[in-house]
Residue, then its C-alpha position, 0 to 999 in steps of 0.5 A: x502548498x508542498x514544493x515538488x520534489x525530485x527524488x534520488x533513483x536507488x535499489x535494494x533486494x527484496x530475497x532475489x528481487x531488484x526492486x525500484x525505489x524513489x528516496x526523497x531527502x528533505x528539502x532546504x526548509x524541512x525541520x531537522x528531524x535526526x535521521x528519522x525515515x518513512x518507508x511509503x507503500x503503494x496500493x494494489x495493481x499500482x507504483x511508487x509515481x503515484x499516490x507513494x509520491x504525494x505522501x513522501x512530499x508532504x512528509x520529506x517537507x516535513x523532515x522525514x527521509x521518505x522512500x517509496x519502491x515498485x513491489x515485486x512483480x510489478x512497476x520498475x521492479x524485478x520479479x515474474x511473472x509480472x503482475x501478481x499480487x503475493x501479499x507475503x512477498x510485499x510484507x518482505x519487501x517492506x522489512x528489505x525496504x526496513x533493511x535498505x533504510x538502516x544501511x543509510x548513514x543518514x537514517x536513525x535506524x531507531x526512528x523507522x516507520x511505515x506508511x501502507x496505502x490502500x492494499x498496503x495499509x494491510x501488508x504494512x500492519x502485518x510487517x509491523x507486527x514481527x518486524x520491531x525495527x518499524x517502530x510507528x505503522x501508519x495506513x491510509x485507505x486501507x484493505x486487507x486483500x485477504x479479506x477482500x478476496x472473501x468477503x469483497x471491497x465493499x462490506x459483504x459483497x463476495x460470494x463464495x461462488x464468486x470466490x470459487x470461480x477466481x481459484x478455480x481461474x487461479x488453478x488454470x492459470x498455474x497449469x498454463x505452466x504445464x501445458x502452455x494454454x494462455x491465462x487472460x491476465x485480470x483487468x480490475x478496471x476498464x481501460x477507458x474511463x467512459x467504460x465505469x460508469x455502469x460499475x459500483x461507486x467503488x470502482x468508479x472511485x478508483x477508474x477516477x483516479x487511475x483513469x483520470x486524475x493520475x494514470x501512468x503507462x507502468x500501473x495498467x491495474x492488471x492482476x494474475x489469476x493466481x494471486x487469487x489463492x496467495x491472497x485468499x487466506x491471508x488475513x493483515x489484521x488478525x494480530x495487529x495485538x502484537x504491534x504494541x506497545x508500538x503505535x498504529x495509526x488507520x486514516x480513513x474517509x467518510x465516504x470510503x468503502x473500505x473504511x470498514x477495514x480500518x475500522x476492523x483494524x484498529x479493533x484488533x489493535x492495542x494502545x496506542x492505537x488511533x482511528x482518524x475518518x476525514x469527512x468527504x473523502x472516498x477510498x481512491x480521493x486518500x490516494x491524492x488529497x492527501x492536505x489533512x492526511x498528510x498532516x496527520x501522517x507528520x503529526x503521527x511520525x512526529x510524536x513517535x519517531x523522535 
């Protein structure tokens, strides 16, 4: 059982944006693990207080600083208009995240590494991938959005009509600039847990975990138009070549309908480079039983940040 944990309230920049963040120090019992730090990143259309916080327990008991933020746009952070989705600014702030960390005295700037969660585990390959600070990338339950705006969550389930109707709602809500027409914000699931039930599993998974198990008042899984063409020719995997000689690390679950994407990306990666599946476990069950995730995570960060 991880002791709970009471993290410090900081901020770092991310280019003009004040973003939000959580920095857990280790707890009384947690090995000495010389300044090593993780960088924990949350999924899409979500926040630090949620699956970011059970990680940075399991690994700050473990010996590891651990700081977990709201993105831009979204949560406690800066930045508008609120609720979109820029996979390139989310990049940038991991490397700020980078940044912040290397400013502390108390972190080893030599044994940085970065955990992506769901739409982060694609955000946090590609920081590694130009971003030789982070010297161990590991991902949980991860996607590539790009992908997913072509292709789908599930494996092959986007059209390309279905991808044409979101730029073209993603063209309208950028004109509302212009001439002042309001664009309804994206609802990526219903507000009431009752409503998914005629949905795919996929999204049941996830309105079982935002819905049910862990809901909070500043992640409503809303999304802007517009974000749709940001995300739609952004590809997270595509150089994961270029994270070597540093090590990736992909968790995924059998019952996962993404597992898929880290499959894919690990494909694309080169030594060292692993591919764990945990059976039983579904897309949205990484975000919160995270037992064997967790002791991978320790495990992983163990062997390289030291």
């Amino acid at each position: 059982m991880v002791s709970e944990l009471s993290p410090e309230n900081v901020s770092f920049y991310s280019r003009n944006y004040k973003l939000a963040a959580h920095l857990y120090h280790l707890t009384p019992e947690a090995p000495n693990r010389n300044g090593a730090a993780i960088v924990i990143c949350h999924p899409w259309t979500s926040i630090k207080e949620q699956s970011p916080a059970n990680y940075a327990r399991v690994l700050a008991s473990a010996g590891f600083i651990c700081l977990a933020y709201d993105a831009a746009y979204q949560g406690e952070s800066e930045g508008e208009p609120r609720s979109l989705e820029d996979p390139y600014q989310r990049v940038e702030d991991i490397k700020s995240a980078v940044t912040y960390l290397v400013s502390r005295k108390d972190v080893d700037s030599n044994k940085i590494g970065v955990l992506g969660i769901c739409a982060s585990g694609g955000y946090a390959p590609f920081a590694a991938q130009t971003d030789l600070r982070i010297k161990a990338c590991a991902t949980s339950a991860a996607v590539c959005v790009g992908t997913m705006a072509r292709r789908g969550f599930d494996k092959d389930s986007t059209t390309a009509d279905i991808l044409k109707a979101q730029l073209e709602a993603a063209g309208k809500d950028r004109n509302s600039d212009v001439d002042g027409s309001k664009s309804d914000v994206v609802l990526m699931l219903p507000e009431k847990l009752e409503d998914a039930s005629g949905l795919p599993d996929s999204f049941q998974d996830l309105a079982q975990y935002y819905r049910k198990r862990a809901p909070h008042p500043r992640a409503p899984n809303t999304c802007l138009p517009r974000s749709w063409d940001i995300m739609a020719n952004f590809d997270a995997f595509a150089h994961n070549d270029m994270i070597s000689p540093r090590p990736l690390l992909m968790i995924t679950g059998t019952k996962a309908a993404t597992k898929w994407y880290s499959e894919d990306g690990v494909a694309k990666a080169k030594e060292p480079k692993e591919l764990v599946v945990i059976e039983g476990l579904t897309h949205a069950d990484l975000y919160d039983h995270v037992d064997e995730a967790g002791r991978k995570c320790v495990e992983f960060f163990g062997k390289w940040l030291k």
